[in-house]
C-alpha positions as CSV (number, residue, x, y, z in Angstrom):
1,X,51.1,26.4,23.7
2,X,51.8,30.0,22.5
3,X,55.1,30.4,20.8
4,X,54.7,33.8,20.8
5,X,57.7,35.7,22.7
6,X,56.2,38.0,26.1
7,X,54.6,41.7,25.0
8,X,57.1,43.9,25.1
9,X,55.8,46.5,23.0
10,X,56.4,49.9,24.0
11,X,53.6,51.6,21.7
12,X,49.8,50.3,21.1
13,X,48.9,49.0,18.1
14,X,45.4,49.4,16.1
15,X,43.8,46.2,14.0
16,X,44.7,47.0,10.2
17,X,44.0,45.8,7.2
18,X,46.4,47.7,5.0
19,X,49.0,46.8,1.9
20,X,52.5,46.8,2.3
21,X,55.4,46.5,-0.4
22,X,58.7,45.3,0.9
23,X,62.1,44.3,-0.3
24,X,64.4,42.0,1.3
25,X,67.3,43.5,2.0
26,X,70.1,40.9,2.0
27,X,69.3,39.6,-1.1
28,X,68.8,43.0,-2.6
29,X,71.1,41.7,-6.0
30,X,68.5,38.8,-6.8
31,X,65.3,40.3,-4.3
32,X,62.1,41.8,-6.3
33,X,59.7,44.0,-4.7
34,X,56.9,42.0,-2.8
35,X,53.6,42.6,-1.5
36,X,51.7,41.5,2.0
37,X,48.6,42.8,4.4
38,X,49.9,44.6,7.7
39,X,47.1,43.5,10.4
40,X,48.5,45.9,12.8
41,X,50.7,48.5,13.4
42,X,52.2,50.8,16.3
43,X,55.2,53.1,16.6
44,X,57.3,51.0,16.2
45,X,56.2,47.9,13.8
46,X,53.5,46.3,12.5
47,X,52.6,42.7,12.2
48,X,52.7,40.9,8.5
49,X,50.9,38.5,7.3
50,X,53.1,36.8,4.1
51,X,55.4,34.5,2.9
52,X,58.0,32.9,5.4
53,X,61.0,35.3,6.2
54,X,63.5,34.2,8.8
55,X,63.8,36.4,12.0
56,X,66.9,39.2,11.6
57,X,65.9,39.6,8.1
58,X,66.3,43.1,7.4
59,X,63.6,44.6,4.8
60,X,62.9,48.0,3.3
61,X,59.3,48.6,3.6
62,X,56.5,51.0,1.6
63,X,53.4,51.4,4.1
64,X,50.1,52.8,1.9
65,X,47.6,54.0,4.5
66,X,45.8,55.2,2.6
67,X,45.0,54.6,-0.9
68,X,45.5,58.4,-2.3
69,X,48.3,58.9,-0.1
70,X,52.6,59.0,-0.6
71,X,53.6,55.7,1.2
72,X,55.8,55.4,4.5
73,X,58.8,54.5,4.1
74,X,60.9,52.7,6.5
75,X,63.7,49.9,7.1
76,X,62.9,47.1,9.3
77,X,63.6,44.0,10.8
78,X,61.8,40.5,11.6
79,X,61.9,39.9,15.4
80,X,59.3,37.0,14.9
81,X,57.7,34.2,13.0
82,X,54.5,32.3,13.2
83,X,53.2,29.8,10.7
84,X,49.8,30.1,10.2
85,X,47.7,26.6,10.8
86,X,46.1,25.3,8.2
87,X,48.1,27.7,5.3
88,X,50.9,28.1,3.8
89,X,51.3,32.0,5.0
90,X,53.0,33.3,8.1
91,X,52.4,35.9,10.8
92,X,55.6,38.2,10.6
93,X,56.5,40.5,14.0
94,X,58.7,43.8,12.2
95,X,60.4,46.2,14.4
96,X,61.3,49.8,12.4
97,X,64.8,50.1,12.4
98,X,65.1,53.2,10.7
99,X,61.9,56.0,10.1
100,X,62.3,59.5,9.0
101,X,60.2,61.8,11.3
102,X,58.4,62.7,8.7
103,X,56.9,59.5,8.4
104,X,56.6,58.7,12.1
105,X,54.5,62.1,12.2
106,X,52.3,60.8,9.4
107,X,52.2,57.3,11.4
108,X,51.2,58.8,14.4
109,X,48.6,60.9,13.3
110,X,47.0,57.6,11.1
111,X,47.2,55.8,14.6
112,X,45.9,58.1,16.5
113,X,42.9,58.4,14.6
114,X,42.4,54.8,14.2
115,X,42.5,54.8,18.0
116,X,39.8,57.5,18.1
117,X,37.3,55.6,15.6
118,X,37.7,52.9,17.9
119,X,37.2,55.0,21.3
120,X,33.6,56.5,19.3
């Protein structure tokens, strides 16, 4: 059984294997910045593989698609949790909340030719 809520993604996603920094926003007081692997992204989140977070949890997140370049920054929130079998990590679903265009631009265009590799 798949607990796995229905696709209702709006934008494709691309297969990634790319680190992310993050801080937890409710906690910000007590929270230290933390690190985790985005597997895949689209327009408008990404999934996370990383420690448990509960869903509504709202996070300020640091993208690096590439190594040399400035990071994209965004707010976010979990909509989703999966525990990984057989591991102590979890698969995260993260909505953006809040994304300058700036760094949607620079989102798109790393998706877009992600997509094209793929298409080649």
């Amino acid at each position: 059984m798949n607990d796995r809520p229905a696709e209702r993604r709006k934008f494709k996603r691309v297969g990634v294997y790319i680190p992310i920094r993050y801080r937890n926003n409710v906690y910000i007081a007590t929270s230290s910045q933390k690190g985790g692997v985005v597997r895949d992204i689209g327009l408008g989140g990404f999934r996370l593989v990383n420690e448990f977070l509960p869903v509504e949890s709202k996070i300020s997140v640091e993208i690096y698609i590439r190594e040399t370049d400035i990071p994209i920054l965004a707010e976010a929130s979990i909509v989703w949790v999966q525990k990984i079998s057989s591991s102590e990590r979890y698969c995260l679903g993260v909505m953006f909340t809040e994304i300058t265009y700036e760094n949607l631009t620079r989102l798109r265009r790393y998706i877009e030719m992600k997509l094209s590799m793929l298409a080649a």
